[in-house]
One Martini backbone bead per residue (centre of mass of N, CA, C, O) as a GRO file, in nm:
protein
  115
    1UNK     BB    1  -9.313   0.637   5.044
    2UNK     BB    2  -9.344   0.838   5.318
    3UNK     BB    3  -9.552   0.942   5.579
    4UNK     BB    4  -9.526   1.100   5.905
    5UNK     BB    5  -9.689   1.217   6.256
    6UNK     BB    6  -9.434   1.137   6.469
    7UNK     BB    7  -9.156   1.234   6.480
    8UNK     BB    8  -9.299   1.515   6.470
    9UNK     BB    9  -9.459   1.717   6.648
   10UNK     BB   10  -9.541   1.990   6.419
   11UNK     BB   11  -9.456   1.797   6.161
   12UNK     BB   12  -9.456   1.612   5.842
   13UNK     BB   13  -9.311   1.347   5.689
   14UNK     BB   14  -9.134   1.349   5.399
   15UNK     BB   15  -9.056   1.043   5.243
   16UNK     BB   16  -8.810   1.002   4.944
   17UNK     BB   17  -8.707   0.717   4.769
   18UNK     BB   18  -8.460   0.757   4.479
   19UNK     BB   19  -8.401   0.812   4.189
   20UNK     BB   20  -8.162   0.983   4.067
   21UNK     BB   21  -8.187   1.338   3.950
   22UNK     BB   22  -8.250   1.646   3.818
   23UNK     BB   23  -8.433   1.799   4.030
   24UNK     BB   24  -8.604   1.637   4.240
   25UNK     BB   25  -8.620   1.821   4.476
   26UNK     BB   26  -8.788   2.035   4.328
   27UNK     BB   27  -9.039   1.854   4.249
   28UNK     BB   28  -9.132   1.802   4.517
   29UNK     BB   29  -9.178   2.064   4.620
   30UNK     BB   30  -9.344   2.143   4.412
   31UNK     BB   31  -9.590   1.935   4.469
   32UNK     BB   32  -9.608   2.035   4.809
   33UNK     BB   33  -9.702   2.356   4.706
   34UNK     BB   34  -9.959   2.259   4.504
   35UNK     BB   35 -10.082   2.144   4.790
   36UNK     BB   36 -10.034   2.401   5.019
   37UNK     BB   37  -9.729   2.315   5.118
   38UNK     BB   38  -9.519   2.406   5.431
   39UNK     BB   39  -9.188   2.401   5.454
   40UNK     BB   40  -8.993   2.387   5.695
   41UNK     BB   41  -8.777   2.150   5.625
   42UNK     BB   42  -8.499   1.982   5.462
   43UNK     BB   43  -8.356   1.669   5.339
   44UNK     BB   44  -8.092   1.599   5.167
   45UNK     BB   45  -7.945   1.284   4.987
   46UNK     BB   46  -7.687   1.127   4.814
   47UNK     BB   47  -7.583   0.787   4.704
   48UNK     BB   48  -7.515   0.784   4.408
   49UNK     BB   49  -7.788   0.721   4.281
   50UNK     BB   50  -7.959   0.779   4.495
   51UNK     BB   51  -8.203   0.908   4.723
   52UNK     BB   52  -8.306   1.125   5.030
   53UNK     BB   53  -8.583   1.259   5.090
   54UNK     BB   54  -8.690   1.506   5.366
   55UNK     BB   55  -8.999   1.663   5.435
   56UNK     BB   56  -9.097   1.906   5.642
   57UNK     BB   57  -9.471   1.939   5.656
   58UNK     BB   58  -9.741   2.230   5.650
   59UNK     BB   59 -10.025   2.329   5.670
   60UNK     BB   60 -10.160   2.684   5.629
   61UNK     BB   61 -10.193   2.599   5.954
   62UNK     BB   62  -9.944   2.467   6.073
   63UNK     BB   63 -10.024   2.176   6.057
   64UNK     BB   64 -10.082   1.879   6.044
   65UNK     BB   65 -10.177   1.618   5.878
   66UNK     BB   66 -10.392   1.477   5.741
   67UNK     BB   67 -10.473   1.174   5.608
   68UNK     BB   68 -10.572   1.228   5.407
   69UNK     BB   69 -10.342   1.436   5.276
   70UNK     BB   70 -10.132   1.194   5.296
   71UNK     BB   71 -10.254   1.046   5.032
   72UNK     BB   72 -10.236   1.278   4.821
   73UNK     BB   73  -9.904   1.299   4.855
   74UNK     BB   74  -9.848   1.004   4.761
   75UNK     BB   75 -10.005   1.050   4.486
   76UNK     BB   76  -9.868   1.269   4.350
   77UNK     BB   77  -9.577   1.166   4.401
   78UNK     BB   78  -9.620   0.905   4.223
   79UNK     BB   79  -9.766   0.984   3.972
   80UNK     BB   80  -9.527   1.197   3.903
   81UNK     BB   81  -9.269   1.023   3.992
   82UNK     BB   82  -9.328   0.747   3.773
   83UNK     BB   83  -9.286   0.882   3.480
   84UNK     BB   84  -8.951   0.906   3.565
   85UNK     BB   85  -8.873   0.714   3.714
   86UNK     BB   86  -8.832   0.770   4.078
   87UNK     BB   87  -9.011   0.601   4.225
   88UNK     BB   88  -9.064   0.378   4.532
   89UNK     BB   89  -9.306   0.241   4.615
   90UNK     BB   90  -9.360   0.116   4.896
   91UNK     BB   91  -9.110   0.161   5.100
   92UNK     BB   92  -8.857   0.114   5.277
   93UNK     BB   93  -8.571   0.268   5.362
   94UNK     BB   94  -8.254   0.198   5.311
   95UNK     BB   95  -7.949   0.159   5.346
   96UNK     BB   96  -7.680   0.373   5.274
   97UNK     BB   97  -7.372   0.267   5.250
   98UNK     BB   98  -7.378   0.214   5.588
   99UNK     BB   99  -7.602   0.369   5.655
  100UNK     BB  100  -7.832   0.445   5.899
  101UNK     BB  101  -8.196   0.511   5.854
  102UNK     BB  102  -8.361   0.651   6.157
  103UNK     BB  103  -8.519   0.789   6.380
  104UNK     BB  104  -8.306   0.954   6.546
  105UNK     BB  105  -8.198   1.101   6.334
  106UNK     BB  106  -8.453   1.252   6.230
  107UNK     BB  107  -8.489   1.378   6.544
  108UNK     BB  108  -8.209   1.531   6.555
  109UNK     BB  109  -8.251   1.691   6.259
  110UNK     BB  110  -8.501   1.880   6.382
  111UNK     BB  111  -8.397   1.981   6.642
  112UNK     BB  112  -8.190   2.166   6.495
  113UNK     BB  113  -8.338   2.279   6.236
  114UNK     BB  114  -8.592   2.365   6.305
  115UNK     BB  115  -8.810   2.659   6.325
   0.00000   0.00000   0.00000
């Protein structure tokens, strides 16, 4: 699970990889909802077992989080998506089947898709 402010200029990037299950990228929306943020963009991705979910959010205020905020919802989406074992807590994700997982996809796919 990774917060991000570098990736993207106007909001925070919320990386999580998971053992799929269903329902799993509404669980996470849910929980960034129930902390009052707003999903900009969000990008899902499945591979065998694997998820790959990245979403781009701003709080109320359409501002990025602050570090406090960014804290929270690592807390949050561990604590919540731990009790289902979705979670590898604190991993940087790896490539997932020969496909390279990389900052520059992540900031091709924000400039082209978000709002």
């Amino acid at each position: 699970m990774i917060c991000d402010n570098e990736t993207s200029v106007s909001s925070t990037l919320v990386e999580v990889q998971a053992i799929d299950e269903p329902g799993l990228a509404y669980k996470i929306a849910s929980i960034l909802a129930g902390l009052g943020l707003e999903i900009v963009c969000a990008r899902i991705a499945t591979e065998k077992s694997d998820a790959l979910d990245v979403f781009y959010v701003t709080d109320a205020d359409d501002l990025k989080l602050s570090e406090e905020m960014m804290e929270s919802v690592e807390r949050a989406l561990t604590n919540k998506l731990t009790t289902v074992a979705a979670v590898r807590a604190n991993s940087r994700p790896q490539a997932m089947a020969g496909r390279e997982i990389n900052e520059k996809s992540r900031g091709d796919y924000q400039a082209t898709s978000a709002f």
